[in-house]
N, C-alpha and C positions, 0 to 999 in steps of 0.2 A: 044487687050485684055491683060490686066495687068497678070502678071504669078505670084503665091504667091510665096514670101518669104518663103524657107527654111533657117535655124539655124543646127549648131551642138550645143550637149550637151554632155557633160564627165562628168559620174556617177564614183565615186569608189562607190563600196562594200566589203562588206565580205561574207562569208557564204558556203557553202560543195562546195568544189576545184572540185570532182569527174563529178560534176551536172549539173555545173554555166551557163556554154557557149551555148548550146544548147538548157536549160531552158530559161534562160535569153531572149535567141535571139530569138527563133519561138515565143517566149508569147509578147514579142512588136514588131514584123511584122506582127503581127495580128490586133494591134491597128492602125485605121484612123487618120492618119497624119503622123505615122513613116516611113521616106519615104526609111532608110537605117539603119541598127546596126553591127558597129564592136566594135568584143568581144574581150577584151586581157583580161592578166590574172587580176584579180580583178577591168578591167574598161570597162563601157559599155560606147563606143562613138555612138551618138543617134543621127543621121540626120532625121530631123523633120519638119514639117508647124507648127509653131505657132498659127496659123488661126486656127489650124482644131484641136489641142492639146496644153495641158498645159504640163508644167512641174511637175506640180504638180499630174497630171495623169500619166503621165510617172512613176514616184517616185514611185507611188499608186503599180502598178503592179508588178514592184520589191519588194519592203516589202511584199504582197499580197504572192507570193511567195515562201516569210519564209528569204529573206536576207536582210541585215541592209544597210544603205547606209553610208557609210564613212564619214565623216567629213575630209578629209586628204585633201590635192591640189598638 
């Protein structure tokens, strides 16, 4: 049996410094396909299946949330 393909993803954001990490983190280990989230200070790194989630879902939930997602690299 073939085992799916995880990916990592690195989000910056912005958005309340006091909130982020905890927010952030339990609202996409909720979502089907995020298999891990480590929080630093304004970046969500997002281990993930592809298969099972977009990035574009990912995204969703953060903005969804009230934060912007950074353009920086």
């Amino acid at each position: 049996m073939e085992r799916s393909r995880r990916t990592t993803l690195t989000i910056p954001y912005t958005g309340c410094i006091d909130c982020h990490i905890s927010n952030i983190e339990s609202n996409l280990k909720k979502l089907g396909g995020v298999r891990d989230v480590e929080m630093k200070l304004w970046t969500a790194q997002i281990e993930y299946y592809p298969s099972k989630i977009s990035v574009k879902e990912i995204k969703k939930v953060i903005t969804d949330l009230g934060y912007e997602i950074s353009e920086r690299n």
